[in-house]
Structure formats: structure tokens, C-alpha cells
C-alpha positions as CSV (number, residue, x, y, z in Angstrom):
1,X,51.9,170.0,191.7
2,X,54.5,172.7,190.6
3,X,53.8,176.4,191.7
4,X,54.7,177.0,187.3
5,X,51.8,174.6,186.7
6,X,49.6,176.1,189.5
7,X,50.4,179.5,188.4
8,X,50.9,180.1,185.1
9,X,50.0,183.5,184.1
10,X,52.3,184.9,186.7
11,X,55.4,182.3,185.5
12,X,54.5,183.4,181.9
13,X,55.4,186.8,182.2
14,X,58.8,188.3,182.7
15,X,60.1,188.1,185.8
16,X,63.4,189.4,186.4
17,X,64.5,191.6,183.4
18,X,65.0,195.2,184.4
19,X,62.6,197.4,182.4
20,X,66.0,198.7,180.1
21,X,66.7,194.9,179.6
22,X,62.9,194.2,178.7
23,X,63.9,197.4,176.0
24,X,66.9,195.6,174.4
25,X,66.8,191.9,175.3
26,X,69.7,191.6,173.0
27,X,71.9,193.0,174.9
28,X,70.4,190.2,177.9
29,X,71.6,187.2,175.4
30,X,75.0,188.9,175.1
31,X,76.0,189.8,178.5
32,X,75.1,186.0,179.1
33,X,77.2,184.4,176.2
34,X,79.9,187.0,177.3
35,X,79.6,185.2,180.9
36,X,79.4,181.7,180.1
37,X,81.3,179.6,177.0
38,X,79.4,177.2,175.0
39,X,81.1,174.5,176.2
40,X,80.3,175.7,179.9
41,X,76.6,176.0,179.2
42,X,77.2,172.4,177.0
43,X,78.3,171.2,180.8
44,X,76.1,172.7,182.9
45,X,72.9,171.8,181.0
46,X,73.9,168.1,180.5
47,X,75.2,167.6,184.3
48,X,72.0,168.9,185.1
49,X,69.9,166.3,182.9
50,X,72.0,163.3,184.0
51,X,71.7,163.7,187.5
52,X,67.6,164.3,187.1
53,X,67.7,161.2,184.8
54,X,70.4,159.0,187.6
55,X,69.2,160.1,190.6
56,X,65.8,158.5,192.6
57,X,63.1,161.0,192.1
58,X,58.9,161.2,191.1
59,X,59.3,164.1,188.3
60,X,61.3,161.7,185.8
61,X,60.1,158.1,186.9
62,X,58.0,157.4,183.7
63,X,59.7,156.8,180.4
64,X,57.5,160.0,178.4
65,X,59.0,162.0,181.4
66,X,62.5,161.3,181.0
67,X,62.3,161.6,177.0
68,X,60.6,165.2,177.2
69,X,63.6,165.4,179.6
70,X,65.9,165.0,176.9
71,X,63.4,166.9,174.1
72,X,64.0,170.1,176.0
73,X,67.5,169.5,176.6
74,X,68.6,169.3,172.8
75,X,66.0,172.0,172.2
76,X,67.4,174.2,174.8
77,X,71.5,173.3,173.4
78,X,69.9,174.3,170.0
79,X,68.6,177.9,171.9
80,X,72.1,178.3,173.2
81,X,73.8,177.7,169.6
82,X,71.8,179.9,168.5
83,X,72.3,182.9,171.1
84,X,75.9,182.2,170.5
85,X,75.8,182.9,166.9
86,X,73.6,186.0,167.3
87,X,76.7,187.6,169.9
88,X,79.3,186.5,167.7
89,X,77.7,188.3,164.8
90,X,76.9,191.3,166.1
């Protein structure tokens, strides 16, 4: 089983954000959009699916598995779109 599944109240909580970026997580989503273009993130998320979804492993071998796959995939494009619009009107 996954150490996220095993331990969950320690992978719910926030990790890696400095205690200023915990303060303004704003300023988190625009240093990130800054970083990356869409179209890189666009890439980058879909390279990532397609070779999970094309390559032999257990994780995506059942059907449900591979379309929650590609549930979280356009959710997570939708979560980009979305950060990119808040940065570009700010």
C-alpha cells in the first residue's frame, strides 16, 4: 500500500511551504505560473498520464483505475487554468 494511504494525517497537512508562504499562498501559485507556461504544465501533466496509462504497471491495471487517472488529470488541467487566471489578474 502507499505510504499517502498509510499515512494520511501526516500527507494531509502542509508539507513544504515555508511559514511566510503558508501566510500568502498566493504569492506560492504565482511564483509557480511565473516558472512554468500553461502549455508546459499542459505537457508535463499529460506526458505524465500517458506513460502511467502505456507503460506495464499494478496502480493503473483495472479500467476504474485508469479513468480516475484521467478524472484527476482534467480536474488538475482545470486547477492550473484556474491558477493561471488568478496571476494574470492580479
Amino acid at each position: 500500500m502507499s505510504q499517502f494511504l498509510d499515512q494520511k494525517e501526516l500527507f494531509d497537512s502542509i508539507l513544504f511551504l515555508k511559514e511566510e508562504e503558508k501566510q500568502n499562498p498566493l504569492g506560492v501559485i504565482e511564483q509557480f505560473f511565473n516558472d512554468y507556461r500553461l502549455h508546459e504544465c499542459r505537457h508535463t501533466l499529460w506526458a505524465m498520464v500517458e506513460t502511467c496509462l502505456t507503460t506495464d504497471n499494478t496502480e493503473f491495471s483495472e479500467p476504474e483505475e485508469r479513468g480516475n487517472l484521467i478524472q484527476r488529470y482534467r480536474d488538475l488541467e482545470r486547477l492550473l487554468e484556474a491558477g493561471t487566471l488568478l496571476v494574470r489578474q492580479k
